[in-house]
PyMOL CGO cylinders between C-alpha atoms (Angstrom):
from pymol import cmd
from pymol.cgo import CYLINDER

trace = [
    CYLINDER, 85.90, 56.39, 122.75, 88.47, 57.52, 120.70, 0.3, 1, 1, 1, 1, 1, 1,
    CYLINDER, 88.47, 57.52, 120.70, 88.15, 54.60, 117.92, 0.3, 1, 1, 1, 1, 1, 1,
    CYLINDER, 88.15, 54.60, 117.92, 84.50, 55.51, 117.95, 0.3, 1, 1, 1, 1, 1, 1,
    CYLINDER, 84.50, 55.51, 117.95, 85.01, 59.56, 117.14, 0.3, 1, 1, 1, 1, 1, 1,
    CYLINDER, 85.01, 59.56, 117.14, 87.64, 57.87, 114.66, 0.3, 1, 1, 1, 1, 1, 1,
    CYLINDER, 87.64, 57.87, 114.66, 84.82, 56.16, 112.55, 0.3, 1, 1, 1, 1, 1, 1,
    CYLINDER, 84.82, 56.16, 112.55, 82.01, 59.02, 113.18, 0.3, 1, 1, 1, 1, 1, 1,
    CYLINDER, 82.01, 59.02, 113.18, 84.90, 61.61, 111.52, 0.3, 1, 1, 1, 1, 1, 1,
    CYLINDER, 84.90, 61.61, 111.52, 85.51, 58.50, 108.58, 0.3, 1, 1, 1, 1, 1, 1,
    CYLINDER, 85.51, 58.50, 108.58, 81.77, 58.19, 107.87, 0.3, 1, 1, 1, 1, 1, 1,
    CYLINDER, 81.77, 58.19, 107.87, 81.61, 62.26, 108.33, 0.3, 1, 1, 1, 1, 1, 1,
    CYLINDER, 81.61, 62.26, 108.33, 84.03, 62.07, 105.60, 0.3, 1, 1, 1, 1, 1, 1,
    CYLINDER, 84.03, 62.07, 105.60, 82.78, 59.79, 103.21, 0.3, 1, 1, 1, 1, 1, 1,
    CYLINDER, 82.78, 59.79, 103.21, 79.88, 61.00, 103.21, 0.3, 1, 1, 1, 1, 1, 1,
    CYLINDER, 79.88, 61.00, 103.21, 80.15, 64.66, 103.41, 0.3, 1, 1, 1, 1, 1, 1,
    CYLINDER, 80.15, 64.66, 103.41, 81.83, 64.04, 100.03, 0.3, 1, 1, 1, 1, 1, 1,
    CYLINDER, 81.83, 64.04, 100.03, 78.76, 62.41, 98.57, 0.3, 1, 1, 1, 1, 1, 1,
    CYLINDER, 78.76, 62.41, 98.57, 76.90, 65.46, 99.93, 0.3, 1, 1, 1, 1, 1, 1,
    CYLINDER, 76.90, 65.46, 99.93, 78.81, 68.09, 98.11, 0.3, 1, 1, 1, 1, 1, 1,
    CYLINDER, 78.81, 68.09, 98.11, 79.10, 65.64, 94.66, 0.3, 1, 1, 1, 1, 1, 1,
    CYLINDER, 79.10, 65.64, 94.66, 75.19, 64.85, 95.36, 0.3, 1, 1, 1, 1, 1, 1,
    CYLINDER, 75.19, 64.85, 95.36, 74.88, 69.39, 94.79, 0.3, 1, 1, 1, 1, 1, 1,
    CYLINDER, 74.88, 69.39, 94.79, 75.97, 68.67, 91.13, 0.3, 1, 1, 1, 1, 1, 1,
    CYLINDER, 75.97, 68.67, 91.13, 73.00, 65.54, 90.16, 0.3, 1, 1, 1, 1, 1, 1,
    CYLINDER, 73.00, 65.54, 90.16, 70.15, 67.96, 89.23, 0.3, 1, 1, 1, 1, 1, 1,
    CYLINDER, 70.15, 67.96, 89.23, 66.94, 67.22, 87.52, 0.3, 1, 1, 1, 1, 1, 1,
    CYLINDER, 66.94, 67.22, 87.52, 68.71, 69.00, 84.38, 0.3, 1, 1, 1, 1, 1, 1,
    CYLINDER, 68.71, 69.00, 84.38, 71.85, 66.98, 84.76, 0.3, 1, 1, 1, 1, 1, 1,
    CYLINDER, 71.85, 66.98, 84.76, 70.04, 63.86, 84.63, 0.3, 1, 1, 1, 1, 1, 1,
    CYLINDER, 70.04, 63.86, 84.63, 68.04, 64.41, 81.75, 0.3, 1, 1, 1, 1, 1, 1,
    CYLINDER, 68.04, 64.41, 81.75, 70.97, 65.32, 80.08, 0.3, 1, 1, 1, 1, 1, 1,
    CYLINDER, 70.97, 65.32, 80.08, 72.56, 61.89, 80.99, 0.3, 1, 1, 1, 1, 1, 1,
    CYLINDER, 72.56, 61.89, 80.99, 69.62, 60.42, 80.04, 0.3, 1, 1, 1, 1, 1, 1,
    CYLINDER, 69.62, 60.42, 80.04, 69.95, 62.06, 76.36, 0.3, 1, 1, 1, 1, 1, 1,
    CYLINDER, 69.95, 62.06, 76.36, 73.41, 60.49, 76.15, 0.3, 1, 1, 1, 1, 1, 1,
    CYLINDER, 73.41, 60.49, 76.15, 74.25, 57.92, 73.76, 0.3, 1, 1, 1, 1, 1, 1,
    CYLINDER, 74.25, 57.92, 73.76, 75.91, 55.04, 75.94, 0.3, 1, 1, 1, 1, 1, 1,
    CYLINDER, 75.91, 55.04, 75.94, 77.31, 52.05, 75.04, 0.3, 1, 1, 1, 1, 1, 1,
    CYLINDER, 77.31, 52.05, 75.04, 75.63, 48.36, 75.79, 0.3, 1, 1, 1, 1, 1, 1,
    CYLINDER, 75.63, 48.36, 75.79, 77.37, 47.31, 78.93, 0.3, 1, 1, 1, 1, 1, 1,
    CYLINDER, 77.37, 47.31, 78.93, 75.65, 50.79, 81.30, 0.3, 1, 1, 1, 1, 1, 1,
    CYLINDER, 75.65, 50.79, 81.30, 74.08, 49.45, 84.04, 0.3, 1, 1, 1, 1, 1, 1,
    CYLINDER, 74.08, 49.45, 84.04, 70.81, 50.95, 84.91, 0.3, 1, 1, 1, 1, 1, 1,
    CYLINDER, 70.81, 50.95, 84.91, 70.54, 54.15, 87.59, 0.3, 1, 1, 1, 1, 1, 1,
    CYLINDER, 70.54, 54.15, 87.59, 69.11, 52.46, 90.47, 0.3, 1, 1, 1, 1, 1, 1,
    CYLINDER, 69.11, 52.46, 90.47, 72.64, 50.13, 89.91, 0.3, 1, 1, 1, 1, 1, 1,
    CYLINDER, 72.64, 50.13, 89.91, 75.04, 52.72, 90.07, 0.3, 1, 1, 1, 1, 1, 1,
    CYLINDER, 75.04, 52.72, 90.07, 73.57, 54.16, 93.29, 0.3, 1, 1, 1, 1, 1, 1,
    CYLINDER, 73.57, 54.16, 93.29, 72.89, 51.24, 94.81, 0.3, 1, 1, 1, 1, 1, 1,
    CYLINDER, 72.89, 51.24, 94.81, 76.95, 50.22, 94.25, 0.3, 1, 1, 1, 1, 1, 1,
    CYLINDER, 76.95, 50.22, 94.25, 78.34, 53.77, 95.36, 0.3, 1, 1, 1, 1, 1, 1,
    CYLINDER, 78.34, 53.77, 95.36, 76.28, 53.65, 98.85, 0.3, 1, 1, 1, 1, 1, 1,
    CYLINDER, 76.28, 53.65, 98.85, 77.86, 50.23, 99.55, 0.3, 1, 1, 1, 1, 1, 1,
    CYLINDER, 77.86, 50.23, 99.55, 81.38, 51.53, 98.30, 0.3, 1, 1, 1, 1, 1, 1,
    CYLINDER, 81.38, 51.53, 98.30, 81.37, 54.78, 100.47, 0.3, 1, 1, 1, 1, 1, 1,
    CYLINDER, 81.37, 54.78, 100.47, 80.74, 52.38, 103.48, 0.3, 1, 1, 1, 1, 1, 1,
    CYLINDER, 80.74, 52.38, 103.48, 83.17, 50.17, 102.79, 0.3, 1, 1, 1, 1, 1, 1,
    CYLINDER, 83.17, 50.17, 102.79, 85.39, 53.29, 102.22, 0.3, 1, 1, 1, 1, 1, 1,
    CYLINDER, 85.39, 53.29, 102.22, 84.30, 54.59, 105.54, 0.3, 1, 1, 1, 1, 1, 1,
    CYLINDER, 84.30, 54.59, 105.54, 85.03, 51.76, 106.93, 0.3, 1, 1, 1, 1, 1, 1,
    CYLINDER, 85.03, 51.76, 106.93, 88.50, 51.07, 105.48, 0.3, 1, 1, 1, 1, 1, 1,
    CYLINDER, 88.50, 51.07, 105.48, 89.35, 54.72, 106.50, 0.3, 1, 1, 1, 1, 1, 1,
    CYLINDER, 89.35, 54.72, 106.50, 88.68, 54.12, 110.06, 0.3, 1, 1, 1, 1, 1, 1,
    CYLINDER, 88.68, 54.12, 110.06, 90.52, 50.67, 110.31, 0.3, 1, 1, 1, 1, 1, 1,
    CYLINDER, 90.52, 50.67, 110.31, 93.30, 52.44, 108.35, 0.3, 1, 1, 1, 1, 1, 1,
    CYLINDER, 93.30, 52.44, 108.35, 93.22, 54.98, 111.47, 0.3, 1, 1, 1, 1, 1, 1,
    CYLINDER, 93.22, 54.98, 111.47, 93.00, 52.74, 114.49, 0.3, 1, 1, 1, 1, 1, 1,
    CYLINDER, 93.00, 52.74, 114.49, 96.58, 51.91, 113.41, 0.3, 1, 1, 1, 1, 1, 1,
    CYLINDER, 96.58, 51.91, 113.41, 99.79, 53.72, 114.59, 0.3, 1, 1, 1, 1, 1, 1,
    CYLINDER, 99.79, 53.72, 114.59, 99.93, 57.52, 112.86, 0.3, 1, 1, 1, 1, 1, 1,
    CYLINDER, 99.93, 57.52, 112.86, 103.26, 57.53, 110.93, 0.3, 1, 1, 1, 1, 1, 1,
    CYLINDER, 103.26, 57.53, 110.93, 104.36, 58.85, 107.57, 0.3, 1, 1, 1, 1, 1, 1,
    CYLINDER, 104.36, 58.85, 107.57, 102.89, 56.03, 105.89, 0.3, 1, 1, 1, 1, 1, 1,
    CYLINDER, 102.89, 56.03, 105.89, 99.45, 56.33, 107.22, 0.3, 1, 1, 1, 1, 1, 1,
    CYLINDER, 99.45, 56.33, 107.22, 99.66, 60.29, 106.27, 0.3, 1, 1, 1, 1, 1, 1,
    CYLINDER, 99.66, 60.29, 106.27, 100.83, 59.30, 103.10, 0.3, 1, 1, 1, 1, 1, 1,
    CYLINDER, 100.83, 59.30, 103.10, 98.08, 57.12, 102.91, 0.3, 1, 1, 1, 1, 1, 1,
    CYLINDER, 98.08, 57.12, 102.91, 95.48, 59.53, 103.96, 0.3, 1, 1, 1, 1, 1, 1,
    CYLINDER, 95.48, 59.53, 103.96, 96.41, 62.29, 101.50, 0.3, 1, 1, 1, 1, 1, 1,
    CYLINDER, 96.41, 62.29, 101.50, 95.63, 59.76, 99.02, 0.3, 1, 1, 1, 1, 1, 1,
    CYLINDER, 95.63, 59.76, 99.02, 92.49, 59.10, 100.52, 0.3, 1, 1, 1, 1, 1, 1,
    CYLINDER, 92.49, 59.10, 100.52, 91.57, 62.57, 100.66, 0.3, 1, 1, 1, 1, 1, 1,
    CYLINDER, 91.57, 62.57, 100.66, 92.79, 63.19, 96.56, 0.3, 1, 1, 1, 1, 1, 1,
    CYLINDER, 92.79, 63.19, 96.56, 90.97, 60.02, 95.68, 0.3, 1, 1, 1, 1, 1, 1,
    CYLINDER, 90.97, 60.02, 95.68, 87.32, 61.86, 97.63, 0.3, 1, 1, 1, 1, 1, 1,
    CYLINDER, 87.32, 61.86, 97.63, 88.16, 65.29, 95.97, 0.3, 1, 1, 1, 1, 1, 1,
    CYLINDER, 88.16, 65.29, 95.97, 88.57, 63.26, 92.34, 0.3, 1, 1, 1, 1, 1, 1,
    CYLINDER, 88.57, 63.26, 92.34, 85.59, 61.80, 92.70, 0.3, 1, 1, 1, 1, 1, 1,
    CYLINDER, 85.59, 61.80, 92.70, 83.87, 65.11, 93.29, 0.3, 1, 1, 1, 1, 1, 1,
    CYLINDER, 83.87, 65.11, 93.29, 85.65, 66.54, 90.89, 0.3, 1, 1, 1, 1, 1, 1,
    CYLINDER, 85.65, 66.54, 90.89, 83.91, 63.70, 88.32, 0.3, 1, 1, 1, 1, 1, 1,
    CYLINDER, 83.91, 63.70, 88.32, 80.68, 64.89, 89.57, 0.3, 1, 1, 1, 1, 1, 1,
    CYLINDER, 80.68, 64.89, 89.57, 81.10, 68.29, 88.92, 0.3, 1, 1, 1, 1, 1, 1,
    CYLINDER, 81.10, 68.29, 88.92, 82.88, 68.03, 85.38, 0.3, 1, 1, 1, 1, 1, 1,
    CYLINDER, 82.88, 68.03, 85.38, 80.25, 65.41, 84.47, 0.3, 1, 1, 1, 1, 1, 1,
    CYLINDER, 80.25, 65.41, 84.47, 77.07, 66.06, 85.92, 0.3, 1, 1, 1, 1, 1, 1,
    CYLINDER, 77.07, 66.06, 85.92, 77.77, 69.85, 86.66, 0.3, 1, 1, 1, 1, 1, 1,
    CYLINDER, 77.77, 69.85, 86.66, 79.47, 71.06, 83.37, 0.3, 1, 1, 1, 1, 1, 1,
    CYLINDER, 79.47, 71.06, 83.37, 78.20, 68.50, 81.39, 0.3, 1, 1, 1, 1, 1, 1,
    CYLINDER, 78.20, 68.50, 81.39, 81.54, 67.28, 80.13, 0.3, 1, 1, 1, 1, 1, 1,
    CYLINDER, 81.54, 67.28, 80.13, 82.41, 64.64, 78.82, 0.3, 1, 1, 1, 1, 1, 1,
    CYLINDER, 82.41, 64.64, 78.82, 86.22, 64.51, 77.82, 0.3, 1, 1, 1, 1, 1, 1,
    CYLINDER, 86.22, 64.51, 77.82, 87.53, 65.75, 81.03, 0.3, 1, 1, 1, 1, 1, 1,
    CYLINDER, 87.53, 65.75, 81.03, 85.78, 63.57, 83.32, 0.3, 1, 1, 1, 1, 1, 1,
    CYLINDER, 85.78, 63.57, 83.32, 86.90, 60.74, 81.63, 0.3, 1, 1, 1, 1, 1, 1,
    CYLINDER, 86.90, 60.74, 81.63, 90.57, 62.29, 82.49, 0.3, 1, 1, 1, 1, 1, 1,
    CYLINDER, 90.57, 62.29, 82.49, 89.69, 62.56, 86.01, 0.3, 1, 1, 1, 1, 1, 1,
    CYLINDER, 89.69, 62.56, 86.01, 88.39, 59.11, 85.88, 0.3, 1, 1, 1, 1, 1, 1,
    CYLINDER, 88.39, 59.11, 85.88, 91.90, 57.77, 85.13, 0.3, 1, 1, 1, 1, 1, 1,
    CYLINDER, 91.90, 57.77, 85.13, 93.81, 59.84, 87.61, 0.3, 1, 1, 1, 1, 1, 1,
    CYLINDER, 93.81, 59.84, 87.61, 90.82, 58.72, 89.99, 0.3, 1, 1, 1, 1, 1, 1,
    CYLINDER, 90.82, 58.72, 89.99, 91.80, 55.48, 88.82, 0.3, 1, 1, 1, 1, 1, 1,
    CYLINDER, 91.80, 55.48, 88.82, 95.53, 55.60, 89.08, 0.3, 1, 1, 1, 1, 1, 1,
    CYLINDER, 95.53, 55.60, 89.08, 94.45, 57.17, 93.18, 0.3, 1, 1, 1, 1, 1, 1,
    CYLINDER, 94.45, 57.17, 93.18, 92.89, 53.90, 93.77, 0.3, 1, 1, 1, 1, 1, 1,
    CYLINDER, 92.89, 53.90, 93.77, 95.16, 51.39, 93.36, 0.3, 1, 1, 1, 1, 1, 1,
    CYLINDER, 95.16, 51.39, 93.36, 97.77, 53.79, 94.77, 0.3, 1, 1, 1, 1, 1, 1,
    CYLINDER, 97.77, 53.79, 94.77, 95.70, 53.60, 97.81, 0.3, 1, 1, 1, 1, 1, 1,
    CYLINDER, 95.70, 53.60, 97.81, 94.68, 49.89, 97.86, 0.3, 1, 1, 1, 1, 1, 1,
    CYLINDER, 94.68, 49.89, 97.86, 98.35, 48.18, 97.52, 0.3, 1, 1, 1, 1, 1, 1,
    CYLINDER, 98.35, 48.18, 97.52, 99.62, 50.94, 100.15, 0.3, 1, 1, 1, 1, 1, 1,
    CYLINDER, 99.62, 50.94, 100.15, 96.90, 49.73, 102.40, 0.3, 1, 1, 1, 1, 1, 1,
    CYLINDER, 96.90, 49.73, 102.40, 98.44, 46.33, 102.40, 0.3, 1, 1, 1, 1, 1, 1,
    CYLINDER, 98.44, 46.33, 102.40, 100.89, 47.61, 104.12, 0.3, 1, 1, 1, 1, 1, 1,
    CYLINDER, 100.89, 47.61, 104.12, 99.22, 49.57, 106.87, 0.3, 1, 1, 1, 1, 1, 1,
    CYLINDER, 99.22, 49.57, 106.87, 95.88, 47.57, 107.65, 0.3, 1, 1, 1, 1, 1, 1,
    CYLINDER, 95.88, 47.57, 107.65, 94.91, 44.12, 105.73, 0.3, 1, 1, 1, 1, 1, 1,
    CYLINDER, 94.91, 44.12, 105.73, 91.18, 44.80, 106.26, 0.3, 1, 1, 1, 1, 1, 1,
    CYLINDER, 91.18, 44.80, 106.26, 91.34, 47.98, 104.77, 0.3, 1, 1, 1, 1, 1, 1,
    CYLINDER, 91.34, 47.98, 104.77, 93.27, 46.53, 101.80, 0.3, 1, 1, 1, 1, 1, 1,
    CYLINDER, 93.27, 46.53, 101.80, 90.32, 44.26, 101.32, 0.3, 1, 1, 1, 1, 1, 1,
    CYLINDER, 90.32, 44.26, 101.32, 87.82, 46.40, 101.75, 0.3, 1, 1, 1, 1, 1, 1,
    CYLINDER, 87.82, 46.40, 101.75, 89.01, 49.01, 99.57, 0.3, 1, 1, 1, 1, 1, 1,
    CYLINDER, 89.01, 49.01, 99.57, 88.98, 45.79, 96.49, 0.3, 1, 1, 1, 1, 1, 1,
    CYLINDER, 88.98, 45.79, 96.49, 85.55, 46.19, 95.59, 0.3, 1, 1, 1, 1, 1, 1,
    CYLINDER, 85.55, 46.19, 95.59, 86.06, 50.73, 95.10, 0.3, 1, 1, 1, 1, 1, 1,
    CYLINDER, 86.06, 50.73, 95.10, 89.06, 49.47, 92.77, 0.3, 1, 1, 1, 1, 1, 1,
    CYLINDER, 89.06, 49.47, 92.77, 86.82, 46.72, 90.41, 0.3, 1, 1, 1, 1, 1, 1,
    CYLINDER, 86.82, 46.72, 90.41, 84.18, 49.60, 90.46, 0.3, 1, 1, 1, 1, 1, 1,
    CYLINDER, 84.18, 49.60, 90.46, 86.79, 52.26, 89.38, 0.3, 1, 1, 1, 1, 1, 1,
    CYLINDER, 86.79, 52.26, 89.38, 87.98, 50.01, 86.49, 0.3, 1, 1, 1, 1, 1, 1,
    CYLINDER, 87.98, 50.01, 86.49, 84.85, 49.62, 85.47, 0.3, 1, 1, 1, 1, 1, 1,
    CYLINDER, 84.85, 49.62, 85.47, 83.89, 52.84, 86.29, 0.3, 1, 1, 1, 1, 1, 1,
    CYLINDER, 83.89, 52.84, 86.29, 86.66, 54.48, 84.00, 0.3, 1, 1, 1, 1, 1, 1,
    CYLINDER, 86.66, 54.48, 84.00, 86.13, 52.26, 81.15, 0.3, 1, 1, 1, 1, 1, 1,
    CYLINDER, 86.13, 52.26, 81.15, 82.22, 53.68, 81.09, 0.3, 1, 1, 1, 1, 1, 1,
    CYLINDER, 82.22, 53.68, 81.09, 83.47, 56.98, 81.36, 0.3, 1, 1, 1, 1, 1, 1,
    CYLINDER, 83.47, 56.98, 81.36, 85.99, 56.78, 78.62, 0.3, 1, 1, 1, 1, 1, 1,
    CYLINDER, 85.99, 56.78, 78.62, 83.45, 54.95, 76.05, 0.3, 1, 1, 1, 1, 1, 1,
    CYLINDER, 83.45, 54.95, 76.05, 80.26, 57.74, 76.92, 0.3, 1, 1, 1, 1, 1, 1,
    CYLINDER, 80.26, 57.74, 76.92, 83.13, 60.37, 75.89, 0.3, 1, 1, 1, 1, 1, 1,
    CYLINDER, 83.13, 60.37, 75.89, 84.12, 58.05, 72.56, 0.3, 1, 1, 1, 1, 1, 1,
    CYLINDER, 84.12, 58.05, 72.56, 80.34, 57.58, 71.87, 0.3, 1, 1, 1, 1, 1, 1,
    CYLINDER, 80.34, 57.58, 71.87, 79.23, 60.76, 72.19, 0.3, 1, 1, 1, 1, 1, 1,
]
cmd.load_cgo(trace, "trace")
């Protein structure tokens, strides 16, 4: 029972986060992205929502394996990060889509960035299936920052 509440709360989460980013995607938002100059290599908008859903699972998921483990220092450590790396990504959402920025989110993007790989290689270290599942979040976020950084250069 209690591993069960403990992936319920993850999933909670996860997903309460893409709730509260979700608030900033308006109608006016995306026709604003859609007047952006962006370079070759942006994938269509069906891509990039299709990729985040699967990433917050695995997320979710790598959060509650993460938590089945023994609560030390490490895994609180470990879950701040967690937490910085969900309020960054908000954060992106609401300096991007929200204030329609473009230099700043590409900030956030890095620190977002630098949050991710912080929080895969200490996962090694705490769960091995949350390390791997939290691989695909930091090939997206690489990517993810490099898109961000060249809308801001382009536009």
């Amino acid at each position: 029972m209690k591993n069960t509440l403990r992936v319920v709360v993850s999933f909670a989460l996860v997903f309460g986060a893409v709730v509260l980013a979700s608030f900033f995607i308006t109608p006016q938002a995306s026709s604003w992205y859609a007047a952006l100059v962006k370079p070759d290599f942006t994938p269509p908008n069906l891509v990039f929502a299709f990729v985040w859903v699967i990433l917050y699972v695995l997320m979710a998921f790598a959060l509650a394996s993460a938590w089945m483990h023994k609560v030390d220092t490490t895994f609180r450590r470990w879950s701040f990060t967690f937490t910085l790396q969900l309020g960054l990504n908000i954060l992106w959402a609401v300096l991007f889509f929200g204030l329609h920025g473009l230099f700043l989110p590409a900030i956030d993007s890095i620190a977002l960035w630098f949050a991710v790989i912080v929080l895969t290689v200490d996962s090694w270290d705490i769960d091995r299936l949350s390390f791997w599942l939290l691989i695909p979040y930091l090939a997206w976020m690489t990517f993810a920052m490099i898109l961000s950084i060249a809308i801001w250069w382009v536009n």
